[in-house]
Backbone as a printed PyTorch tensor [residue, N CA C, xyz], in Angstrom:
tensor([[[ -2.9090,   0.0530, -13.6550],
         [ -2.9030,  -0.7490, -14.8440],
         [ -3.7040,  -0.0080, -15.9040]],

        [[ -3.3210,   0.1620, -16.6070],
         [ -3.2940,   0.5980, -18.4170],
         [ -4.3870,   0.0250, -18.9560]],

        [[ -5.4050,   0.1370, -19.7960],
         [ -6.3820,  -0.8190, -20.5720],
         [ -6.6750,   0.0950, -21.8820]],

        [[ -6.5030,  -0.2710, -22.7950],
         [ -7.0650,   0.3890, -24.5450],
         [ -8.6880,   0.1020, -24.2480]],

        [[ -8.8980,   0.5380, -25.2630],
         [-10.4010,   0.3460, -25.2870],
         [-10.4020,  -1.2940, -25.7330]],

        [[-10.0850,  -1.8630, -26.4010],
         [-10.2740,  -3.5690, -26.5970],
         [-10.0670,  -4.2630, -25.4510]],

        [[ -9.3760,  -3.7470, -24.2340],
         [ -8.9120,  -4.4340, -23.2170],
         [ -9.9590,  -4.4180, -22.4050]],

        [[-10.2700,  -2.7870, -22.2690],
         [-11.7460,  -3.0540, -21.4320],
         [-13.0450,  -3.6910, -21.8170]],

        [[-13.1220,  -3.7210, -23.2150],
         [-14.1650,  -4.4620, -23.6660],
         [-14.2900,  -6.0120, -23.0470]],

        [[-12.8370,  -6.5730, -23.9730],
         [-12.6470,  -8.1070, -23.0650],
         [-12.5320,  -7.9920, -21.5200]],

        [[-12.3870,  -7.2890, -20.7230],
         [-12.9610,  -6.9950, -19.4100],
         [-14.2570,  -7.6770, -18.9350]],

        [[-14.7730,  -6.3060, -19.5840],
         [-16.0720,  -6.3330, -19.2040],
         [-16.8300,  -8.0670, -19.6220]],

        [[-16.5090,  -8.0670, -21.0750],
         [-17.0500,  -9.4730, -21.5340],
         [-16.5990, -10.7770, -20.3080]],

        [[-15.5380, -10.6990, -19.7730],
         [-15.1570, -11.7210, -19.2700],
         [-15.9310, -11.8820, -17.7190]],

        [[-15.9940, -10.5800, -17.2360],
         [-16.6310, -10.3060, -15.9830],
         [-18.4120, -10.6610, -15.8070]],

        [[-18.5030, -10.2940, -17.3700],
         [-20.4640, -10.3420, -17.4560],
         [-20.4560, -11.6220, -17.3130]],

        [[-19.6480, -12.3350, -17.8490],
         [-19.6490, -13.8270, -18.0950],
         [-19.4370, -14.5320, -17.0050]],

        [[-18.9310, -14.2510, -16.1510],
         [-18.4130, -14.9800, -14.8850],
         [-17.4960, -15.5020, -14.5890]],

        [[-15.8500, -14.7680, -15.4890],
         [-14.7590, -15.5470, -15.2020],
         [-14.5260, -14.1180, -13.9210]],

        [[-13.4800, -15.3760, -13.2840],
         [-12.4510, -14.4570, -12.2400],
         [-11.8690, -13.3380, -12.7380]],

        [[-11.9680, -12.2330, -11.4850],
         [-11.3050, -10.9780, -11.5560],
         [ -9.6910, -11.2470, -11.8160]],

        [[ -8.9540, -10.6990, -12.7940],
         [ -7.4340, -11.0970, -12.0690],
         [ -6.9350, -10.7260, -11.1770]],

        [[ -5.8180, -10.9950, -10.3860],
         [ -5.4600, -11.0760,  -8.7580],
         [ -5.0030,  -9.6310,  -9.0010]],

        [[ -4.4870,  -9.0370,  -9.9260],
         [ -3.8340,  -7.8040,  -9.9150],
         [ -4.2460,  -7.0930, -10.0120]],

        [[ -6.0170,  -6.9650, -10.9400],
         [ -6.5450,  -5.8860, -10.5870],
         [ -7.1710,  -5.8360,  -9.0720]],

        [[ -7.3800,  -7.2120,  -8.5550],
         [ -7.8040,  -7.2080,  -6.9720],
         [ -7.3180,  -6.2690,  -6.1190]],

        [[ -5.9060,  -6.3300,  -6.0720],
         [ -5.1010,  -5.8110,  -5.1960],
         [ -4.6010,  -4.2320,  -5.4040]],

        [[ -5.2050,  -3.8770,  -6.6830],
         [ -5.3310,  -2.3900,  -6.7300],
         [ -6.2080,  -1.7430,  -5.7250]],

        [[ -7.4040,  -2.0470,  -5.2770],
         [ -7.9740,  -1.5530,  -4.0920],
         [ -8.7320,  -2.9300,  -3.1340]],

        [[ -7.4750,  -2.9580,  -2.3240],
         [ -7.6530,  -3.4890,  -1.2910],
         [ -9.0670,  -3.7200,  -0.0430]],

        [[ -9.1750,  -2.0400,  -0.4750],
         [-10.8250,  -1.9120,   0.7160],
         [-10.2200,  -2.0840,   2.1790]],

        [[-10.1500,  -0.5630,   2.3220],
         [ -9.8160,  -0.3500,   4.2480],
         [-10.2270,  -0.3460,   4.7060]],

        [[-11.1830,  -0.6280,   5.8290],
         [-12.1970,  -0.5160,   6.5590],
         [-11.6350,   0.3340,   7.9280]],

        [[-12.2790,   0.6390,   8.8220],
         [-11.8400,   1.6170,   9.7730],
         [-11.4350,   0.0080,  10.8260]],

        [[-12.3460,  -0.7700,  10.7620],
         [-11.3670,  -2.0540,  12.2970],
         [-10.5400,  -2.4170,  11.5920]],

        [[-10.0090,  -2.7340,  10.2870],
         [ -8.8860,  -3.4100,  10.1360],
         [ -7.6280,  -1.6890,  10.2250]],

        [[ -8.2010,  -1.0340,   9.7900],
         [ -6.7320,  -0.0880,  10.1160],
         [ -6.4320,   0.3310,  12.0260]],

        [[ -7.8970,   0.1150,  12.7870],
         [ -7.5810,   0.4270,  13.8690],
         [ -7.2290,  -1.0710,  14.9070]],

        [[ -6.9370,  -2.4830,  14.1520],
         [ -6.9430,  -3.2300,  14.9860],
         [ -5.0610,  -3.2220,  15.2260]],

        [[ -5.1360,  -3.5330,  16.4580],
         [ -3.9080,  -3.0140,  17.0990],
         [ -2.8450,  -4.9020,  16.5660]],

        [[ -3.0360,  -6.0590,  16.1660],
         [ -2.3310,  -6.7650,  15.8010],
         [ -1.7270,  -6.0330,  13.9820]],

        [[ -2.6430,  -5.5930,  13.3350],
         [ -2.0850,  -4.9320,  12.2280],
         [ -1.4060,  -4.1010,  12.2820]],

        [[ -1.8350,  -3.0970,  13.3730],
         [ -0.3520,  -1.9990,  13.2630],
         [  0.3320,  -2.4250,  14.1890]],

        [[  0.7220,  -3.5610,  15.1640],
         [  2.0650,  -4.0550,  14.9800],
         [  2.9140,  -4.5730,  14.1890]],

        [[  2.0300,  -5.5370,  13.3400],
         [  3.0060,  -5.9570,  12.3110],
         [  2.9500,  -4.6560,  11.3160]],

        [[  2.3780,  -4.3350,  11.2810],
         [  3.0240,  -2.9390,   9.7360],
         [  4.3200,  -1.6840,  11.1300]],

        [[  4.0990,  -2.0990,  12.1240],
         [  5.1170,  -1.3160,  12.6280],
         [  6.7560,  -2.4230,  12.2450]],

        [[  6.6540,  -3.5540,  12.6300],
         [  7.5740,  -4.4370,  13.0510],
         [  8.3160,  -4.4900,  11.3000]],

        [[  7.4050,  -3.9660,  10.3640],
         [  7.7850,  -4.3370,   9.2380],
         [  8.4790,  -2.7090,   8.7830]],

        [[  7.6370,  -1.6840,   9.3500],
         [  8.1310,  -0.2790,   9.4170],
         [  9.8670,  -0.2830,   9.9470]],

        [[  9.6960,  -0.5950,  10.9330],
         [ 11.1980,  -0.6360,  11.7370],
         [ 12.0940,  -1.2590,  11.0270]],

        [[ 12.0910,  -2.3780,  10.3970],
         [ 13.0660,  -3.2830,   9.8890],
         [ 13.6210,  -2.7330,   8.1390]],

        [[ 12.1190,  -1.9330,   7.9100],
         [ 12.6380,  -1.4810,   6.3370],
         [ 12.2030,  -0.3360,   5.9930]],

        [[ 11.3820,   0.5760,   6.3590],
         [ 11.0260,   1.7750,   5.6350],
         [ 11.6930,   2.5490,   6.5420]],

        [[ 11.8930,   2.4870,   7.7420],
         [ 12.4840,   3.9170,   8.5940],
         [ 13.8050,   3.5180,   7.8830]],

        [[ 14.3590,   3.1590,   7.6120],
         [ 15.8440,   3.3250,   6.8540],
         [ 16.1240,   4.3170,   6.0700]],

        [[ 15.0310,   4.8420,   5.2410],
         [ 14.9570,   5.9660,   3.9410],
         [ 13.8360,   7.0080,   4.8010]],

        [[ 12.5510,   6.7640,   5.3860],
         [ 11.5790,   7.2350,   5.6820],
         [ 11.6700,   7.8710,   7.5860]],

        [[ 12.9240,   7.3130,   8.2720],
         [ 12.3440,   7.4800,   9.5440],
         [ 13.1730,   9.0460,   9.7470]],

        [[ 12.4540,   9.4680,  11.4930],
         [ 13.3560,  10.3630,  11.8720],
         [ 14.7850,  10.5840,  11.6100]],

        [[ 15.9480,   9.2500,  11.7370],
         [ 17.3120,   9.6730,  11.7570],
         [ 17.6650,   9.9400,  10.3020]],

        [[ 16.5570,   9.2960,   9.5090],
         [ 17.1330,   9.5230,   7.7270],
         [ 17.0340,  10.7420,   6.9040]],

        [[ 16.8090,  11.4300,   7.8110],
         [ 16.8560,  13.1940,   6.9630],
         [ 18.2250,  14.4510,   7.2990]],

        [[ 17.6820,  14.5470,   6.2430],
         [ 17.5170,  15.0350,   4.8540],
         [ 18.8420,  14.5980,   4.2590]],

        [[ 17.5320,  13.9620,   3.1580],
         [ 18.6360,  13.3960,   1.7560],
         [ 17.9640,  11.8220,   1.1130]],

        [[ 17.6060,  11.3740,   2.2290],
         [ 17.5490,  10.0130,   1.9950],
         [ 15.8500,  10.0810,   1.2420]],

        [[ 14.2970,   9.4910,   2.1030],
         [ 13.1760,   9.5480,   1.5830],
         [ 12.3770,  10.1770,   1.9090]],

        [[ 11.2580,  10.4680,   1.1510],
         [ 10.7390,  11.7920,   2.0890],
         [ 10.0190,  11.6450,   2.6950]],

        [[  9.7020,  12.5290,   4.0470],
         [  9.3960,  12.9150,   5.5430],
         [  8.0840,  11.9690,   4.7910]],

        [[  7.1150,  11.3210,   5.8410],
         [  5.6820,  11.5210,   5.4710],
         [  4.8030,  12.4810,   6.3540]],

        [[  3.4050,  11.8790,   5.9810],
         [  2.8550,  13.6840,   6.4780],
         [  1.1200,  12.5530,   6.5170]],

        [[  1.8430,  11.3710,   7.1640],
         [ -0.1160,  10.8170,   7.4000],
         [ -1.2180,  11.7950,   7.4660]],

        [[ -1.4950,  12.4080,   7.9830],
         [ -2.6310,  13.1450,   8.3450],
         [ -3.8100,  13.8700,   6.9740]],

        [[ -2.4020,  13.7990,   5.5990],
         [ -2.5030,  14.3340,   4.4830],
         [ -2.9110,  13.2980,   3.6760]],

        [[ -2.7800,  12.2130,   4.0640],
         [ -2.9530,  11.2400,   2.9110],
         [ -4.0070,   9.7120,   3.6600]],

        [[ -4.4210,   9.3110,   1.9410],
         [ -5.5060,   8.3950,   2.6520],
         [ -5.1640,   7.1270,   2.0640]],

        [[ -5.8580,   6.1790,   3.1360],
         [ -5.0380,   4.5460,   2.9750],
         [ -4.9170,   4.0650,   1.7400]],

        [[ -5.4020,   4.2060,   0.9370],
         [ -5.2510,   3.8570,  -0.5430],
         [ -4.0090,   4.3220,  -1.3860]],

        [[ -4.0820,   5.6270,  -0.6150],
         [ -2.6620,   6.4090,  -1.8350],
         [ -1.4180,   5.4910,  -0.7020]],

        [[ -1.2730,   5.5470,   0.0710],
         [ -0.4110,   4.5950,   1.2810],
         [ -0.1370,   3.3870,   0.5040]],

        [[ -1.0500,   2.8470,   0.3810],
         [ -1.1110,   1.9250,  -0.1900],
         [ -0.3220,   1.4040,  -1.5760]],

        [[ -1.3430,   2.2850,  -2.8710],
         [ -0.2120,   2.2130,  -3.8620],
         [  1.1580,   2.7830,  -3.9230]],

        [[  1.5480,   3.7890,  -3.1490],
         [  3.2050,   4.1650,  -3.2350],
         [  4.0800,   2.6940,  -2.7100]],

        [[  3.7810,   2.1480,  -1.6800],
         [  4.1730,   0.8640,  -1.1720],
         [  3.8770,   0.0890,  -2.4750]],

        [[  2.7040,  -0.1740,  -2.9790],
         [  3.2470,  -1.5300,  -4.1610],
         [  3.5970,  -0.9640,  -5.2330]],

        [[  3.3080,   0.3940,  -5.4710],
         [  3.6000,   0.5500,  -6.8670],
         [  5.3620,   1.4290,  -7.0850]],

        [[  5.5530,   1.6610,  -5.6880],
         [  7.0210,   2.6900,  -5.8330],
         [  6.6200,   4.1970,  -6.3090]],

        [[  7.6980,   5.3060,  -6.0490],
         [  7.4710,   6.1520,  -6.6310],
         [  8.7020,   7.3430,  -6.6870]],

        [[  9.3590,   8.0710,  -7.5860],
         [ 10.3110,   8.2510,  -8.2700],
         [ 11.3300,   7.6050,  -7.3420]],

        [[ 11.7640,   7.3360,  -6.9250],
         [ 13.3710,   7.1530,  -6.5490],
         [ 12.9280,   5.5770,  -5.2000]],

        [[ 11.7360,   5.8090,  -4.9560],
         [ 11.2550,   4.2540,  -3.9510],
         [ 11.1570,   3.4760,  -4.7940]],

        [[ 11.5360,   1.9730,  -4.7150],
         [ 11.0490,   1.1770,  -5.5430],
         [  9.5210,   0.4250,  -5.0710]],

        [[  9.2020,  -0.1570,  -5.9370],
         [  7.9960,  -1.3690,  -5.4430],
         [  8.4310,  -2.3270,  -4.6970]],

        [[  7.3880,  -2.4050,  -3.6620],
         [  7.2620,  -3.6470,  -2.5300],
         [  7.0370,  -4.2530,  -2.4210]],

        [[  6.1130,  -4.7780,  -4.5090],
         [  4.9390,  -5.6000,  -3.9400],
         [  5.1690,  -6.9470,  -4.5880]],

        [[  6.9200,  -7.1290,  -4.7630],
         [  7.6680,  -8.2090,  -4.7780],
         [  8.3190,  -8.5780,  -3.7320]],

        [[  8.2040,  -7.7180,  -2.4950],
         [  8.8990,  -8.0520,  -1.5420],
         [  8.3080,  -8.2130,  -0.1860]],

        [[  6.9190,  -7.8400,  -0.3780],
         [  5.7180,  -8.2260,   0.8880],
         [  4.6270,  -8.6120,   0.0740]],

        [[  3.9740,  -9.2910,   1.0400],
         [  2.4530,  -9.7950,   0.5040],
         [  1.7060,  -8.8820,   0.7250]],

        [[  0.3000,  -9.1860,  -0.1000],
         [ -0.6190,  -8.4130,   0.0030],
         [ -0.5230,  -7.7350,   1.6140]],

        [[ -1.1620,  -8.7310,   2.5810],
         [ -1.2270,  -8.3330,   3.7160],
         [ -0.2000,  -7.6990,   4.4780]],

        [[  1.1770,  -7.6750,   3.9190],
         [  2.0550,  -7.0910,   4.8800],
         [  1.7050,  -5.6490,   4.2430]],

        [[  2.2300,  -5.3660,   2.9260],
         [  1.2710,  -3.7460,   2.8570],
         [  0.1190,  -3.1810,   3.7610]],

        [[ -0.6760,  -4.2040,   3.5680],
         [ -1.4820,  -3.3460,   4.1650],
         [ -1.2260,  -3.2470,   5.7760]],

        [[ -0.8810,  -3.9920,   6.4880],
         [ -0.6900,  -3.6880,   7.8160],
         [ -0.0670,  -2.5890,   7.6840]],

        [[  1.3210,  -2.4250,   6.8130],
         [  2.0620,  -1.2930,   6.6300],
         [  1.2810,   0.1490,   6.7090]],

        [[  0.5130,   0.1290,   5.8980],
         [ -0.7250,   1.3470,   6.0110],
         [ -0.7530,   1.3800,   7.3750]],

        [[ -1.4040,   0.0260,   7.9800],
         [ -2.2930,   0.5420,   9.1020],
         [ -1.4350,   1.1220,  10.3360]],

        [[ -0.2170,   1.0870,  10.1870],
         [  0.8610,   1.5410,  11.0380],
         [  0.7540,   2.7850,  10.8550]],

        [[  1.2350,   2.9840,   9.4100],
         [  1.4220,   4.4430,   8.6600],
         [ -0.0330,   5.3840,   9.1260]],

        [[ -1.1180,   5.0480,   9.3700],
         [ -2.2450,   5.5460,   9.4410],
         [ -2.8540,   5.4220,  10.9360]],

        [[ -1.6570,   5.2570,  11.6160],
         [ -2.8520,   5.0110,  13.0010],
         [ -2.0330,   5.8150,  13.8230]],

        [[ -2.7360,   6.4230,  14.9270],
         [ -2.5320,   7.4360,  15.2740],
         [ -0.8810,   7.4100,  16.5510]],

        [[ -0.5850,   6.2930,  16.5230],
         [  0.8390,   6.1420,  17.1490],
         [  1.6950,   6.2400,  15.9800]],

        [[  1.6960,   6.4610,  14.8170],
         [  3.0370,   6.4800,  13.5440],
         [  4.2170,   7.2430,  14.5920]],

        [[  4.9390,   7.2760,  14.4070],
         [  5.5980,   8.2690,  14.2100],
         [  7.4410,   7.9200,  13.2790]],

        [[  8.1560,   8.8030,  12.4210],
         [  8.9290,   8.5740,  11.2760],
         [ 10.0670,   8.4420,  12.3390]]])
């Protein structure tokens, strides 16, 4: 998300003051902790949610052509993270089509050491 300098001002003013964060900048960083990416009910469901929709473009049988390979080992839960809600050239956004929490389980699939595409 984008802010001019007047935007961050009313930001800040609104925050010193004590109104609520908005939900959208919330969910820009989630905050991973190492038990929620290693608890094994999250990376089932970010697997169960893997299987049903990202290996379609992302898995082993979808190459080459379709989305590209990933390469976990290279990347950290946050960037995981925003490509899933935010899309990126040719992926769309997810984050009309899962909740907060299903992303992130999604990560924790994507990031735990059973992935595989």
């Amino acid at each position: 998300m984008k802010y001019n300098k007047t935007g961050a001002l009313l930001f800040a003013f609104l925050i010193g003051f004590g109104f609520a964060v908005p939900a959208v900048i919330a969910e820009e960083h989630p905050g991973f902790t190492e038990e929620y990416l290693n608890d094994p009910a999250n990376i089932e469901i970010g697997r169960e949610i893997w299987v049903g929709q990202c290996a379609l473009c992302h898995g082993a049988k979808s190459y080459p052509g379709k989305g590209t390979k990933l390469k976990p080992k290279r990347y950290k839960p946050d960037f995981v993270y925003k490509r899933i809600t935010k899309g990126f050239r040719k992926m769309p956004p997810w984050k009309d089509v899962y909740t907060l929490e299903e992303r992130m389980t999604l990560v924790a699939w994507i990031m735990s050491g059973k992935f595989s595409p």
